[in-house]
C-alpha positions in Angstrom: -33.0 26.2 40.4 -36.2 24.8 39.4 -36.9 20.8 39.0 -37.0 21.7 35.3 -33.9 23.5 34.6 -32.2 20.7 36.4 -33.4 18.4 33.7 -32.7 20.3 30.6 -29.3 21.2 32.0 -28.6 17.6 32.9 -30.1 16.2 29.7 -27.9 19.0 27.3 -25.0 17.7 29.4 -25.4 13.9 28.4 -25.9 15.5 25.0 -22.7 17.2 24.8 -20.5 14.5 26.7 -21.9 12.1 23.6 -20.7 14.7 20.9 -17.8 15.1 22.4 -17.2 11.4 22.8 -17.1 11.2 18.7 -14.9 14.2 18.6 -11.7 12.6 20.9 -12.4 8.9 19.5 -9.5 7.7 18.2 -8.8 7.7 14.4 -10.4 4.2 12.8 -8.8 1.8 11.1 -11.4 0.8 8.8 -10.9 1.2 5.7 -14.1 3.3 5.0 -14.1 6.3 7.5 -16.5 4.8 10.9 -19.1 7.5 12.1 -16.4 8.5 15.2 -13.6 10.1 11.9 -16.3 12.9 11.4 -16.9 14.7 14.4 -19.9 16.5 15.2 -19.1 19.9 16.7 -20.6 21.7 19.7 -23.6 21.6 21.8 -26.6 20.5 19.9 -28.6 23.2 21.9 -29.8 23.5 25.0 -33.5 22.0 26.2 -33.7 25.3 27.9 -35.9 26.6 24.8 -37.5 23.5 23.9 -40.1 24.3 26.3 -41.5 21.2 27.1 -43.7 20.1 29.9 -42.1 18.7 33.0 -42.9 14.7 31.8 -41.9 15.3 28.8 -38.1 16.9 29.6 -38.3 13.8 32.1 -39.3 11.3 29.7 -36.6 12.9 27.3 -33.6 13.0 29.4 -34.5 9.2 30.4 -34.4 8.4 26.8 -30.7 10.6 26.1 -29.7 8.5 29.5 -30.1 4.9 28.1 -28.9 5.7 24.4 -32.1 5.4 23.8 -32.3 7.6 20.4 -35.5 6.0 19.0 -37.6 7.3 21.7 -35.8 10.3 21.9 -36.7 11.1 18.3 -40.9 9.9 19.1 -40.8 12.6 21.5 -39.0 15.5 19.6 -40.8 14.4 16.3 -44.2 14.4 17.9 -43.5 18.1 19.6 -42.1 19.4 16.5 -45.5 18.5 14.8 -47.4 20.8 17.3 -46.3 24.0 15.7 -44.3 23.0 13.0 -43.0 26.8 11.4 -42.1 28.0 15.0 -38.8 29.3 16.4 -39.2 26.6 19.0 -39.9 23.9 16.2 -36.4 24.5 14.5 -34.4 24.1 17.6 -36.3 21.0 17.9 -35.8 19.9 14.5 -32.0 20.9 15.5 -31.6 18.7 18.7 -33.3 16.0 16.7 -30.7 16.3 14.2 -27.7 15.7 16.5 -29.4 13.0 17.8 -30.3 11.2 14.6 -26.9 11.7 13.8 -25.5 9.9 17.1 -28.0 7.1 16.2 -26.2 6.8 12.6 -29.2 8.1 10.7 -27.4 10.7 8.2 -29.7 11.0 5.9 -32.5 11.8 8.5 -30.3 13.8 10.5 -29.5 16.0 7.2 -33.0 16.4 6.7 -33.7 17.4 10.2 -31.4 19.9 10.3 -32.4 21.6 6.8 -36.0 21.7 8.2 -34.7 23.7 11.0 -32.9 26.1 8.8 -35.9 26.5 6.8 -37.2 28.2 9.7 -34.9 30.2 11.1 -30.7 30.1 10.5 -28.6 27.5 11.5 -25.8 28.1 14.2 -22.2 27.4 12.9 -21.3 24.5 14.9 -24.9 22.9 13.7 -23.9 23.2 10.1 -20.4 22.3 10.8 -22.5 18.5 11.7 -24.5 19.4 8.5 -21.9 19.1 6.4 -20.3 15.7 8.3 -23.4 14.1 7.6 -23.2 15.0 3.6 -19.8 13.6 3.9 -21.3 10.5 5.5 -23.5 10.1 2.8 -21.2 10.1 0.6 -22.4 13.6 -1.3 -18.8 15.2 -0.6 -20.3 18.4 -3.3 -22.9 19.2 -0.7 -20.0 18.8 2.4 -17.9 21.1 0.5 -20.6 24.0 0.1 -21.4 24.2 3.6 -17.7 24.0 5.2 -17.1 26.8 2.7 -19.7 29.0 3.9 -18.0 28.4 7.5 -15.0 29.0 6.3 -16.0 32.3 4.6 -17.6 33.0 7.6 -14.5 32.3 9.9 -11.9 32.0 7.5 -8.8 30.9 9.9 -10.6 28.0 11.4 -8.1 25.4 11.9 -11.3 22.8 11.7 -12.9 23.9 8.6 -9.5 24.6 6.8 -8.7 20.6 7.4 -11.7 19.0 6.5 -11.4 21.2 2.9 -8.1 20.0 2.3 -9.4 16.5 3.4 -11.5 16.7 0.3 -9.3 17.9 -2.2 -6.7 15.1 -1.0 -9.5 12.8 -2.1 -9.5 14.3 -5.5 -6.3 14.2 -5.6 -6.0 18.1 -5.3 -2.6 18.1 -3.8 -0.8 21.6 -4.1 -4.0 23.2 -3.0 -4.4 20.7 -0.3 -0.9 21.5 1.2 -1.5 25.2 1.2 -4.6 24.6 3.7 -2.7 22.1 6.0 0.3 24.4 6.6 -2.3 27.1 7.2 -4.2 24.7 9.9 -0.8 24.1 11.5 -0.2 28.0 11.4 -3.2 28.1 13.4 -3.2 24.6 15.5 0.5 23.4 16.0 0.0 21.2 17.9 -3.1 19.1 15.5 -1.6 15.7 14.7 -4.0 15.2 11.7 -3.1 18.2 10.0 0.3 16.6 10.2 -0.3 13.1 9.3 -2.4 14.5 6.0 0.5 17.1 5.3 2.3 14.1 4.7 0.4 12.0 2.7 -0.1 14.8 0.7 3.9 14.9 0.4 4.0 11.5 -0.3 1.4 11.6 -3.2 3.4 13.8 -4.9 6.5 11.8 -4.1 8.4 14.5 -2.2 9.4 11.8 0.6 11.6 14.0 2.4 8.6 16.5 3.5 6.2 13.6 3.7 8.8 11.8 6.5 9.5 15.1 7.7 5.2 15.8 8.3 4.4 11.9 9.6 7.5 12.4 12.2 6.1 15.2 13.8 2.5 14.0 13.8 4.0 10.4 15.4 5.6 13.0 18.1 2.0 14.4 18.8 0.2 11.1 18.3 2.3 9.1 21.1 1.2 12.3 23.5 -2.8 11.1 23.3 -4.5 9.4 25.9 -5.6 6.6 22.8 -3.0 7.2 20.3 -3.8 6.3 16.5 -2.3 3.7 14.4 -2.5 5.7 11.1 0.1 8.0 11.3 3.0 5.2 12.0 1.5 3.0 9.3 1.5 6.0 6.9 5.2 6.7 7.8 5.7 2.6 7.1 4.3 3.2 3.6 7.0 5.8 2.8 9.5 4.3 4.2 8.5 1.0 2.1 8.8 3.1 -1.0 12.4 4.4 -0.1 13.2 0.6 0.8 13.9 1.8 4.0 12.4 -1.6 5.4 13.7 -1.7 8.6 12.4 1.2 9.6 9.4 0.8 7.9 8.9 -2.3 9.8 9.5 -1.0 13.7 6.5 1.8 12.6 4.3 -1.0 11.6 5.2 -2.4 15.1 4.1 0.6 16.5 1.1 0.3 14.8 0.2 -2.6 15.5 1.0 -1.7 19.1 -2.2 0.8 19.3 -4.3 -1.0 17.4 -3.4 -5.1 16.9 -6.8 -5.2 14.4 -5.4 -3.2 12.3 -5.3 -5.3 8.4 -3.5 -2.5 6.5 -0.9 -2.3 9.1 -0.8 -6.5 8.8 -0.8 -6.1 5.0 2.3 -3.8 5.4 4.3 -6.1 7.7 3.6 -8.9 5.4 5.0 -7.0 2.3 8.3 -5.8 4.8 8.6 -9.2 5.1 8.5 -10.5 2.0 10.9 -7.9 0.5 13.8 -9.0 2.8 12.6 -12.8 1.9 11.1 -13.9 4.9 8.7 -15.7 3.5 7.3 -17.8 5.8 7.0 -15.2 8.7 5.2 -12.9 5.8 2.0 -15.6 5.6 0.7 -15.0 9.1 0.3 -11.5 9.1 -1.0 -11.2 5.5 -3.7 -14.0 6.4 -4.8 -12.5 9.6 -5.5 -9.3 7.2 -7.6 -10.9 5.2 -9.5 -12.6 8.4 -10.1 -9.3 9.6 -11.0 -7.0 6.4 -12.5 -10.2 4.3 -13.0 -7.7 1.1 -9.1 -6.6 1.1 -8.0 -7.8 -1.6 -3.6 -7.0 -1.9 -3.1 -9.5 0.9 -4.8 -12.3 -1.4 -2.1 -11.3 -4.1 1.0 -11.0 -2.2 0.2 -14.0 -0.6 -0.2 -15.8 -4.3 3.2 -14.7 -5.1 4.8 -16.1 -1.8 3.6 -19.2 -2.2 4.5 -18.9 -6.1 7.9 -19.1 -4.6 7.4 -21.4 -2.6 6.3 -24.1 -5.7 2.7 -23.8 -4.3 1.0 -23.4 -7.5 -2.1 -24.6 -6.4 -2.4 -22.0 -3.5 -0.9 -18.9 -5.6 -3.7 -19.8 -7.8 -6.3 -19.6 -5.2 -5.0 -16.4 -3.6 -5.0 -15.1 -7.4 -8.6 -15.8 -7.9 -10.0 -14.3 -4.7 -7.4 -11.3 -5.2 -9.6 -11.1 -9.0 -12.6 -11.3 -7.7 -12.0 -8.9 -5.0 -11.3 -6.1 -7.2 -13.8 -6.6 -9.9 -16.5 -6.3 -7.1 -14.5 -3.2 -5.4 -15.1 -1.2 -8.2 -17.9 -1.6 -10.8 -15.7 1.5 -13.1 -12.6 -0.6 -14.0 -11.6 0.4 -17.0 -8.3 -1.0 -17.7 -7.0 -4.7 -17.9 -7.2 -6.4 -14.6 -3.8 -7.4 -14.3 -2.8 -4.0 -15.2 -4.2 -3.1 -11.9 -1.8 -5.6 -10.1 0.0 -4.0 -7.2 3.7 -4.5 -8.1 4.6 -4.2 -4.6 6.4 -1.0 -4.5 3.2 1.0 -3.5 0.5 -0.9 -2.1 -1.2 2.0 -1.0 -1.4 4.0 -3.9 -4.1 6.8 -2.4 -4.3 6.2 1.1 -7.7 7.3 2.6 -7.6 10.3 4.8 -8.2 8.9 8.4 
């Protein structure tokens, strides 16, 4: 094997074993989706066709070694500008998309790859990232389009089939939501998310039964990972909570917290367990360490106002009140209705749960 193929093949390998490193990351517990929750798919294409000149595939393959993406991106950008309607241009402009995307550029990487496909068509794992990177951007429409033309494509796909459903749980699409999850599970048994967003679908619709039932088994399959997520026990909590099953709700929350101690909606939860069977003063620890880790979270501010209500702190409950207030108005610039119509009650603190 020539010098050369060594260095492509190692430099696709480092590639891959980055992609791949997204796909198995375990879920996040941010509230808004991290980069790792949308995977990008496959191997962003092999150097092989690239045809660069020896330097260059060195100078490249340094650059992929050190995380260096910036330079990466110099050197792809400045070859693709040699011949920029060529075959081998697109699967630069390709490459240079996966990258982009690594380096958190979603916009650019979008961009890079619709270049590419203006040239020549894009491969289905390259517009399975495509449509990640819409989602990234927030442009879920433009997502949508392009997993449906991979799921038209290859229509039992366990991976295109979930991230649909993933969108129509967002808009609160529920029946046809369902339909696609048991059809993933069909496919993929043994796929924990399709599980653990069966059952938030369930839950949505408040058929707690099925939604304990769903959560259960994806709890079975989560403990099983090698870095087991703390959504689906926190989800099960939830329902739990709403059944005022709070003992049980609280030992998931344990578990939770037992994968991921970080976690503020998990701390959230076990402050609300708490307060519900009166324990008021082991509730304030958990709720304020939500609120140091996620500072824009605004339920722990007022279920901490209303412990301390009872408590005949007036002063504090009116604090917590206020930052509570203020939270919300500058979560969401579309309220319509009174404020403290929007109040969580405490009986469903997670009233849409974000797909993780």
């Amino acid at each position: 094997m020539s010098s050369y193929s060594r260095t492509t093949k190692r430099a696709s390998t480092l590639i891959l074993w980055a992609l791949l490193t997204l796909w198995f990351s375990p879920l996040s517990a941010q509230r808004t989706p991290a980069p790792e929750d949308l995977p990008v798919q496959g191997t962003p294409g092999s150097l092989t066709g690239l045809q660069l000149e020896p330097s260059r595939s060195a100078d490249l393959e340094g650059a992929l070694s050190r995380h260096d993406y910036k330079r990466a991106e110099t050197i792809l950008l400045d070859e693709a500008q040699r011949d920029p309607r060529s075959a081998r241009t697109a699967k630069i402009y390709t490459l240079m998309g996966h990258i982009l995307f690594l380096d958190g550029q979603y916009l650019n990487s979008a961009i890079a790859w619709k270049k590419a496909e203006a040239i020549a068509s894009l491969d289905d794992p390259t517009r399975f990232s495509l449509a990640m990177a819409y989602l990234r951007l927030n442009r879920a429409d433009w997502g949508r389009d392009e997993l449906q033309k991979l799921s038209q494509r290859d229509p039992q796909n366990p991976l295109y089939l979930y991230w649909l459903a993933k969108l129509e749980y967002d808009e609160r699409e529920y029946t046809p939501a369902i339909n696609k999850l048991r059809r993933v599970i069909e496919v993929d048994p043994n796929m924990m998310r399709a599980y653990n967003n069966l059952g938030l679908c369930y839950d949505s619709l408040g058929q707690f039964d099925e939604a304990i039932q769903s959560f259960t088994r994806a709890i079975e399959l989560n403990r099983k990972q090698k870095q087991p997520s703390a959504w689906p026990p926190l989800n099960l909590a939830v329902s739990f909570i709403s059944l005022n099953r709070l003992d049980e709700a609280e030992a998931r929350l344990h578990e939770a917290l037992s994968y991921n101690p970080k976690f503020p909606q998990a701390l959230y939860e076990l402050g609300l367990v708490l307060e519900k069977e009166r324990q008021f003063e082991e509730a304030i620890a958990p709720l304020k360490r939500a609120t140091e880790l996620d500072p824009s979270y605004a339920e722990p501010h007022y279920t901490l106002g209303r412990i301390y209500q009872r408590q005949g702190k007036r002063e504090e409950a009116q604090e917590e009140i206020e930052k509570f207030k203020k939270l919300k108005k500058e979560s969401s610039s579309q309220q319509s209705p009174a404020l403290e119509q929007t109040m969580p009650s405490g009986g469903a603190p997670l009233q849409h749960r974000p797909l993780p």
